[in-house]
C-alpha positions as CSV (number, residue, x, y, z in Angstrom):
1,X,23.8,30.1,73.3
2,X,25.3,33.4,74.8
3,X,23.9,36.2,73.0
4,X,26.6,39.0,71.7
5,X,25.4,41.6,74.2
6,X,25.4,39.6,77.4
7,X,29.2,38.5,76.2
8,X,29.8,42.4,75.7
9,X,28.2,43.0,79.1
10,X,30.2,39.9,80.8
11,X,33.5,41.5,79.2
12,X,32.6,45.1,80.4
13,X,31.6,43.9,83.9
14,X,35.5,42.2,84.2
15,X,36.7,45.6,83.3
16,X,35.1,47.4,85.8
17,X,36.2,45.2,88.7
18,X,40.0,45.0,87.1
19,X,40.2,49.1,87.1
20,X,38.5,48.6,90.9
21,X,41.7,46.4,91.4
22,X,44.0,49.0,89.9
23,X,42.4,51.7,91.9
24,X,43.5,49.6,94.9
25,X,46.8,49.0,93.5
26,X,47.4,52.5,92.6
27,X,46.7,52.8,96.6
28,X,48.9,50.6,97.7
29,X,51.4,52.1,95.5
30,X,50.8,55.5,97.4
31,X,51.3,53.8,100.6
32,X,54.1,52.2,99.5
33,X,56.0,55.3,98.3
34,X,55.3,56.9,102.3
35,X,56.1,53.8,103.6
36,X,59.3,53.5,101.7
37,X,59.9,57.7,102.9
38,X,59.2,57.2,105.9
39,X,61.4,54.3,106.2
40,X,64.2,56.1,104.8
41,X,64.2,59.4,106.4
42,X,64.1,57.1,110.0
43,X,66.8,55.6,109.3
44,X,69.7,57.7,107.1
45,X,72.0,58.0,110.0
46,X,72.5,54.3,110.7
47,X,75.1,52.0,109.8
48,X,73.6,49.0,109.7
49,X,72.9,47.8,106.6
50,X,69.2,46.4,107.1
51,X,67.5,49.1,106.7
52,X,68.7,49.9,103.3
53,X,67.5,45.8,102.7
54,X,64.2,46.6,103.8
55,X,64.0,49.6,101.8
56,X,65.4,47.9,98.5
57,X,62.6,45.3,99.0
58,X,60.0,47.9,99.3
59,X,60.8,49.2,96.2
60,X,61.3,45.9,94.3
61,X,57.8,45.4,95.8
62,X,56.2,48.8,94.9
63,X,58.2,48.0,90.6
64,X,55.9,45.1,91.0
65,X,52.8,46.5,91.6
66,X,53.7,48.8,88.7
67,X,54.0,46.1,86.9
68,X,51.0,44.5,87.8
69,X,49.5,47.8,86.4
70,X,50.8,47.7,83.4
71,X,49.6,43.6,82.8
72,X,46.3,44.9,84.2
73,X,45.7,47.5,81.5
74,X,46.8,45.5,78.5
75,X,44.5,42.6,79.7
76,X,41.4,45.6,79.7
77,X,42.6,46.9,76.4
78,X,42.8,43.1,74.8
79,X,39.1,42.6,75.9
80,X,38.1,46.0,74.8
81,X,39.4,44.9,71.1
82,X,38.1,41.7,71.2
83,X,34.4,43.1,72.4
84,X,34.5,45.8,69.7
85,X,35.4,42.8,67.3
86,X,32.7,40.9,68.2
């Protein structure tokens, strides 16, 4: 039988590579929001209208990844209850 500190220890070693995973995601995110500049300031003078697509899937993309945050850090605060509660 698992012992109560090498669960704790398990938990806290998930943590620690979910907020590595966030710390990559809040990278992305970074790149995203040049990407999505970038994008935009090349292209304000066209008429076309796939740019703005491109740009409004970016963003859709980059809402994602804040959500993905967000799931992230409720998953690390659910453990972090349960391994106080243990």
């Amino acid at each position: 039988m698992t012992s109560t500190a090498e669960i704790k220890s398990q938990i806290q070693g998930a943590i620690e590579q979910i907020q590595e995973a966030m710390g990559a995601v809040g990278g992305a995110q970074s790149q995203a929001d040049a990407a999505i500049g970038a994008g935009t300031a090349a292209t304000q003078d066209t008429g076309s209208p796939l740019p703005g697509e491109a740009l409004a899937q970016w963003q859709q993309a980059k809402e994602q990844l804040d959500e993905a945050l967000s799931l992230f850090q409720g998953g690390v605060d659910a453990f972090e209850q349960y391994a106080e509660g243990i």
